[in-house]
N, C-alpha and C positions, 0 to 999 in steps of 0.2 A: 441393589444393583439398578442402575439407571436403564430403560427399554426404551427402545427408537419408538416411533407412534405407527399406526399402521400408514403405508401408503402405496400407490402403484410405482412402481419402478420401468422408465422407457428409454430404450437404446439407440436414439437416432443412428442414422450413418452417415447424413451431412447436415451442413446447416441449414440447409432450407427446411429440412425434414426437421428438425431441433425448433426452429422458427415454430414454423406450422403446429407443430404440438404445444410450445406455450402459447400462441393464440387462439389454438383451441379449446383448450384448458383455464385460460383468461387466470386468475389471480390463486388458484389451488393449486398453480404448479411452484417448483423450487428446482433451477438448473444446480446441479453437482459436478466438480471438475477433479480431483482429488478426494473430495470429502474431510480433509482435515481439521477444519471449521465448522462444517456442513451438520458433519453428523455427533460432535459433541452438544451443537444446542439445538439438533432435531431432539434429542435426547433431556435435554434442559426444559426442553417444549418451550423455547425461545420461538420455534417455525413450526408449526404443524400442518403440512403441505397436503392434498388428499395423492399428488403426484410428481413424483421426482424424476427430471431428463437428464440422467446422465450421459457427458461428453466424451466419454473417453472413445468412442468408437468413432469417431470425427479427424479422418487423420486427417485433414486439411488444418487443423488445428492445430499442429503439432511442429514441433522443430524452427529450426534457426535458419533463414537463408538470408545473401545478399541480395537487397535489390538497388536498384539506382538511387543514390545519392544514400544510403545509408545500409543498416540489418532487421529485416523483420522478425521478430520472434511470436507464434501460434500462441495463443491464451494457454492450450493445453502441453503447450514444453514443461516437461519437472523442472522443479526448480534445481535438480542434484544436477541432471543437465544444464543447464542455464551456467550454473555455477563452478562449470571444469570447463566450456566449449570456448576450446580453441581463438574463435573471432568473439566473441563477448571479450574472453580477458583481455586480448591483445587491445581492444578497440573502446572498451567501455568496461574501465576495473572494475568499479563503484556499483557497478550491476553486479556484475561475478560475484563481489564480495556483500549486496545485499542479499541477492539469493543464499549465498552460500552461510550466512550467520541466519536463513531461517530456523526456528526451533531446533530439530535436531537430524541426525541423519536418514534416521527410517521416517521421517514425515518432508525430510526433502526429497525424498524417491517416491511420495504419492501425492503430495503439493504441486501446484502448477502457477507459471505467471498469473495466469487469469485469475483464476483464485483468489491467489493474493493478492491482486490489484483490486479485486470486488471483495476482500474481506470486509465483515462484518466487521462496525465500531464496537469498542468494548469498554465496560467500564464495571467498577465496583460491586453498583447497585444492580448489574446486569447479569453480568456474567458469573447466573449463582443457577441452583435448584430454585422449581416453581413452587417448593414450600416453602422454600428460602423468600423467595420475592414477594409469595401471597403474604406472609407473617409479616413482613413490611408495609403491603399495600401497593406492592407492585413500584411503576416508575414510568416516567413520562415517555418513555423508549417501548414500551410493552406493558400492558392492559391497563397500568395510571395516568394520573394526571399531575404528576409532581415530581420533581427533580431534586431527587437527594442529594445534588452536589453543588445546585444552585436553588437554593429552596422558592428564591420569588421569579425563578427563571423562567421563561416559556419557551424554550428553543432544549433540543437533548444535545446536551454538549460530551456526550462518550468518544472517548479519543478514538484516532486513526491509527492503525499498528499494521500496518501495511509495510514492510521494510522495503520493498522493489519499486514502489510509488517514490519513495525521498530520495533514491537515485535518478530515476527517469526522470524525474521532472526538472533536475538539474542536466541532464542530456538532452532534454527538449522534444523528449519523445511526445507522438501521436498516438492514440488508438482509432481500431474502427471497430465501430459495431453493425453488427447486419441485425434488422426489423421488418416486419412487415412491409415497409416502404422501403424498402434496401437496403443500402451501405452508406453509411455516414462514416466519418471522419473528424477528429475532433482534436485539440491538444491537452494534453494529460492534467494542464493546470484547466482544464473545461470542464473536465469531467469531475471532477469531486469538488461537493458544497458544502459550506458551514452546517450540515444538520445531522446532529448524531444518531438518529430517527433513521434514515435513508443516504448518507455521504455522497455518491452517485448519480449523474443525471439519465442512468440506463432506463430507455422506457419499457414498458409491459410490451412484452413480445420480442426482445433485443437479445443477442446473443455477441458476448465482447469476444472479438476475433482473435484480436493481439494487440502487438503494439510495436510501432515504428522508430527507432532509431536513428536519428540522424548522424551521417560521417562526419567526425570526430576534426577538426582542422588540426593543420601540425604546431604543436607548444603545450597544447592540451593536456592536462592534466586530472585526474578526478580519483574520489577517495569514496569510503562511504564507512560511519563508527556508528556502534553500536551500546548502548547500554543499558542494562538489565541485571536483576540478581543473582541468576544462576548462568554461568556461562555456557548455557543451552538449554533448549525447548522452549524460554519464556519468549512474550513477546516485548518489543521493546518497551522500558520505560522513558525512553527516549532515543531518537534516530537522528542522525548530520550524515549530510550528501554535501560534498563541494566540487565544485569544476572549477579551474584557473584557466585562462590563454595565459600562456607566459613566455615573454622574449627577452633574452638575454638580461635574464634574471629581473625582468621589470614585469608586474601585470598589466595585462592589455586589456583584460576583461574577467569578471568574477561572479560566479553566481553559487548561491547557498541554500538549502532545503532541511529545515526544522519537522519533526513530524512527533507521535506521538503525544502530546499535548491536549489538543481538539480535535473537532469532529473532523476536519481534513487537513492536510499535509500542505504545511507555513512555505512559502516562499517568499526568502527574506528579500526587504525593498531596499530601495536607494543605496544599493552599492557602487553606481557612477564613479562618484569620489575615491574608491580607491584603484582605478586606471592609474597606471604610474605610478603607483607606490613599485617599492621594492618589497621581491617576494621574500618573503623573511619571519623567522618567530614574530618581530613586532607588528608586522602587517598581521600577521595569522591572528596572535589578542585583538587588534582592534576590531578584527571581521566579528570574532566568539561575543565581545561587546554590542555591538549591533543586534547581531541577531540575538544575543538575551534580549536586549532593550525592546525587542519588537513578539516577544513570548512568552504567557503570563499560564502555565500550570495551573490546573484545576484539582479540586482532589477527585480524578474519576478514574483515578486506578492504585491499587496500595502502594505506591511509592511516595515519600513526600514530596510536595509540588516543590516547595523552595529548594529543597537539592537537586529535583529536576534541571530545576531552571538557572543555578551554578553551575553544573554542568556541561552548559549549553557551552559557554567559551569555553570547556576544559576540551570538551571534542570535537569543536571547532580545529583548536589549534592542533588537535592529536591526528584530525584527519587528513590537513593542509601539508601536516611534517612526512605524513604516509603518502601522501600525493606526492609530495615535491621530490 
């Protein structure tokens, strides 16, 4: 049986007080918001923290409100919440429905957006037992120096499996994080970087608040598909986010979110050119074509890269048909 490692356990009750403690604590601490992630690879001894700040006593952190010009949701909202609340589905499907295909139902009632939006990348060669990774020799993510999935690589390319990230970021959402130096503000394509090592540009002592929603203009449309082996608990082998503007059956504007893949969540480019098409199966192929054309699968998680990335058009177009 796998044992957590010892550590101290601390129960802010706001976030300055949360702040204050990982900067006192400088690099031994590890924030916890659920735990669903957290504590299989404390367990793994992927982290071995001497001190862990759990969030959950932070209700400012928590719940769905409106504010002007769009919906804020707390880092600490479940994602079971997230994933039935009323103004989410009505205003932003593609959320609902990424929350609500996380893993499964007792980890979406202890999972939180934050969480998921700061999930750890994962991959093969990672996400095993520490005798599993020692008899290897470890890996360029954790105590090696060599990437098993890129052998002359020097960058950790372990995918993103974030499902609420390849929504937001076709909704245009923002997060803020509070640090030692206050409140930042940032857009969600900011905040995560090509490195499977660290995905994130949260710094030491930051605490992710939530994250900003922008209203939805009228025509708007958005979807969010899922694909994986078992039709629950895993994470994706691959994730599609789309938003349409659509007027009288013409696209006015189109944006697309590939995830899964690499170290952070693809936003597909140059879709200018399909303004004005008509919205239709034959538009929906030629969007799933693009964006394969611009996502190349690694083998850094057991699913084969190449069916990965067949895929990519097949739920493109399955998510465009659920949108429209």
């Amino acid at each position: 049986m796998l044992t957590l490692p010892p550590f101290q356990f601390h129960a802010p009750k706001s976030v300055a007080e949360a702040v204050a403690l990982l900067q006192a604590k400088g690099g031994t601490a590890k924030l916890v918001a659920g735990g669903t992630d957290l504590l299989p690879n404390l367990k793994h001894r992927l982290f071995s923290p001497e001190h862990v700040v759990g969030l959950d006593a932070i209700d400012e952190l928590k719940g769905v409100r409106e504010e002007q010009g769009g919906l804020w949701v707390g880092a600490m909202t479940r994602l079971a919440e997230l994933a039935t609340h009323p103004l989410v589905a009505a205003r932003h499907r593609s959320l609902a429905q990424a929350a609500g295909l996380v893993a499964g139902p007792q980890l979406r009632e202890m999972g939180t957006l934050g969480g998921n939006l700061c999930l750890d990348t994962r991959c093969v060669y990672y996400n095993q037992t520490y005798f599993w990774r020692k008899a290897l020799g470890f890996c360029l993510k954790k105590d090696g120096t060599v990437c098993h999935v890129v052998k002359s690589g020097r960058n950790c390319v372990a995918a993103a499996s974030n499902d609420t990230a390849t929504a937001l970021l076709t909704l245009g959402a923002s997060v803020r994080l509070a640090g030692p130096g206050g409140v930042r503000e940032l857009k969600l394509d900011e905040f995560y970087v090509a490195d499977g090592v660290a995905n994130t540009v949260i710094a030491p002592g930051e605490v992710l608040l939530g994250a900003f929603v922008p209203a939805a203009a009228p025509g708007v449309v958005t979807a969010y598909q899922k694909l994986r082996i078992r039709g629950a608990i895993d994470y994706p082998a691959l994730s599609v986010a789309v938003w349409a503007k659509v007027r009288e059956g013409t696209l006015d504007e189109v944006r697309l979110a590939v995830s899964a893949l690499a170290a952070r969540p693809h936003v597909v480019k140059r879709l200018d050119a399909f303004a004005g098409k008509k919205a239709g199966p034959a538009t929906w192929t030629e969007l799933g074509v693009a964006a394969m054309r611009q996502c190349h699968p690694l083998t850094n998680i057991n699913v084969d890269p190449a069916w990965r990335r067949e895929m990519i058009p097949v739920l493109v177009k399955r998510a465009f048909a659920d949108a429209a």
